[in-house]
C-alpha positions, 0 to 999 in steps of 0.5 A: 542538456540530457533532456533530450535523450529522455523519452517525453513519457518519462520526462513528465513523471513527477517522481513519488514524493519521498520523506525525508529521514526523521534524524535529519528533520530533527537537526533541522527543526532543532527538535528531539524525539519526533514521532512518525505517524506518515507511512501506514507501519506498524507501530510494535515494530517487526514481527519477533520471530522474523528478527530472530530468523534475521540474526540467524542468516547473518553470518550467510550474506557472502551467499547470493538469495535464493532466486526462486524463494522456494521456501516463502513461495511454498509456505504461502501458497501452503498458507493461503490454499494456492499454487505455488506455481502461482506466487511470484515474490517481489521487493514489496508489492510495489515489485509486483505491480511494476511487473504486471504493468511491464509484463502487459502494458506498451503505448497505446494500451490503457490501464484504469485507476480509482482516483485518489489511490495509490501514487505508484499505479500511475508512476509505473505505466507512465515508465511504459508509455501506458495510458492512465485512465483515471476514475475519481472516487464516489464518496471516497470510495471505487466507483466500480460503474464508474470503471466499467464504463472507462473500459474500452478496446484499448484496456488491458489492466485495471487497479482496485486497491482494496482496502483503498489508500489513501482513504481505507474504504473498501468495496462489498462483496456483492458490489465487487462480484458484480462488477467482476462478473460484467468485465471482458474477458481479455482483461487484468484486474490487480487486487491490491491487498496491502492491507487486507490483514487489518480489514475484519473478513465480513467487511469486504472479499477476498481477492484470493476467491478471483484468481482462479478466473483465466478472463479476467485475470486476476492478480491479488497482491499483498506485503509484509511491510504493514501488519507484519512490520517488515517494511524496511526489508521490502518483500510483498507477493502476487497471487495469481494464474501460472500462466501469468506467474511463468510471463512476469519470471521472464520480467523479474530481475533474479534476485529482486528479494533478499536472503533476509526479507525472505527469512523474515517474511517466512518467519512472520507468516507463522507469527499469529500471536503478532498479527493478533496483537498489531490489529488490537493495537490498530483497533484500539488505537482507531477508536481513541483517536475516534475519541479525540477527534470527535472531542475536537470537532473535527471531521475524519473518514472511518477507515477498515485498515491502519490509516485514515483521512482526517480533514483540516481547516487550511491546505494540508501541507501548512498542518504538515509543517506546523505539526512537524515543529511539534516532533509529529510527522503525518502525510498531507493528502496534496499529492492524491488531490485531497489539499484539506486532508492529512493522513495518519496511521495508529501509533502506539497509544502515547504516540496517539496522545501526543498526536491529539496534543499537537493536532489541538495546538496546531488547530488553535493556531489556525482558528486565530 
């Protein structure tokens, strides 16, 4: 037996649940041309211009990437009005917070959390021996009391995923300046911006706008995965003090972004006609499918991102199954605690047709 070479911190991770490849449900289920509506992507695919800067980069793939991601880095900060010196890259945001959580958390430090949120904050400080702090929700939103009060001596790193997934709520301003204004000093506060893109600028800050602050140190992260359809190359970015840049270089692995995400990712940045046109088809597609759930009775949570949260009559992993025998792959919510909730992104609009379709046969099944 291994087990016993395993430190107990890692041995009690229950690793990200993983879906499987819609090929492979396919040939199991017996069905063709299923639809996935489960990951939060982009239903118009990558940003054209990044597919371009793809191709030309082929013929260069003997060559190891840039380590440093001198062009990206520059064009972000370029973009974003920040230091350069004050960008780290990543394989997906998801890098980036693994890196913060490396470079700052041990055993016996804490690391807050909202409750549901994003599965990985809680993986990634478990790999370190880091003590969870979870806060539930307060109406499906961050309970920022709730987060001051779980402050203690002991944290050194707190979560605020905004736009929040799973549920695509997000905090005020005037909420959220309050808040970072009562924090301690000799804390780090990420704010998880995956999906900032789609959320209209009036209805929530800019974690951009606290970076600058040396106490508490603030960490903005963002990808390209969502709003610029590059999930499949994974490259997402934090914003953040040099100081804190120059500690998670020493963490970061050499080459943690490859020449093609880093081409891509330059590429998309420049790409505005597509941004423009994935947060219309978001809107449009959120307020169809606001339509047809309301037509059907059924309760869903208004979100200012991709996704959101609707509820179901019984345990969210039966809708699960019963909607993939009908070629429509959705997310049920048992992982994040939510047992009567499924959640779905906006497809393109026949997706979002076939989604109401099959949502309507799977709920007649159940009334029964």
């Amino acid at each position: 037996m291994i087990s016993h070479l395993v430190p107990p911190h890692i041995a009690a991770i229950e690793p990200y649940p993983p879906g499987k490849p819609i090929e492979e449900l396919e040939r199991e289920l017996g069905i063709t041309n299923s639809i996935k509506l489960a990951s939060n992507e982009n239903p118009l695919g990558p940003s054209p211009r990044a597919l371009e800067a793809v191709r030309e980069k082929l013929t260069g793939l003997h060559r190891y990437p840039d380590g440093s991601a001198f062009y990206l880095r520059r064009r972000i900060a370029e973009k974003l009005n920040v230091p350069m010196e004050g960008v780290v890259l990543g394989n997906g945001s998801n890098e980036i917070i693994e890196l913060v959580i490396r470079t700052l958390i041990r055993s016996g430090l804490e690391v807050i959390i909202p409750n549901p949120s994003f599965l990985v904050y809680q993986l990634a400080v478990q790999t370190v021996g880091g003590t969870v702090v979870a806060v539930p929700l307060k109406n499906f939103t961050i309970d920022l009391d709730g987060v001051l009060k779980a402050v203690t001596e002991r944290t050194r790193l707190i979560f605020i995923n905004n736009p929040n997934n799973p549920t695509g709520t997000v905090l005020s301003e005037k909420s959220f300046r309050n808040f970072f204004q009562k924090l301690p000093s000799d804390v780090a506060l990420v704010i998880d911006e995956a999906y900032i893109e789609f959320t209209p600028p009036q209805s929530t800050f800019n974690g951009l706008n606290f970076v600058n602050s040396q106490g508490p140190w603030v960490v903005t992260t963002r990808t390209f995965s969502k709003a610029y359809g590059l999930a499949g190359l994974r490259v997402g970015y934090g914003v953040m003090d040099p100081q804190l840049a120059s500690f998670l270089h020493r963490v970061r692995q050499p080459f943690n972004v490859s020449t093609l995400a880093q081409a891509a990712a330059l590429a998309a940045l420049d790409d505005d006609d597509f941004l423009e046109r994935s947060r219309a088809v978001v809107q449009e597609g959120l307020e169809f499918l606001y339509r047809g759930l309301d037509a059907l009775g059924v309760r869903y949570l208004r979100t200012h991102t991709n996704f959101f949260l609707i509820a179901v009559p019984v345990d969210a992993k039966k809708v699960y199954e019963a909607m993939l025998h009908e070629g429509v792959i959705i997310r049920a919510m048992n992982a994040y605690g939510l047992d009567r909730y499924v959640r779905i992104n906006v497809g393109l609009p026949e997706e979002n047709e076939r989604f109401l379709r099959a949502f309507a046969k799977v709920l007649e099944q159940f009334d029964q």
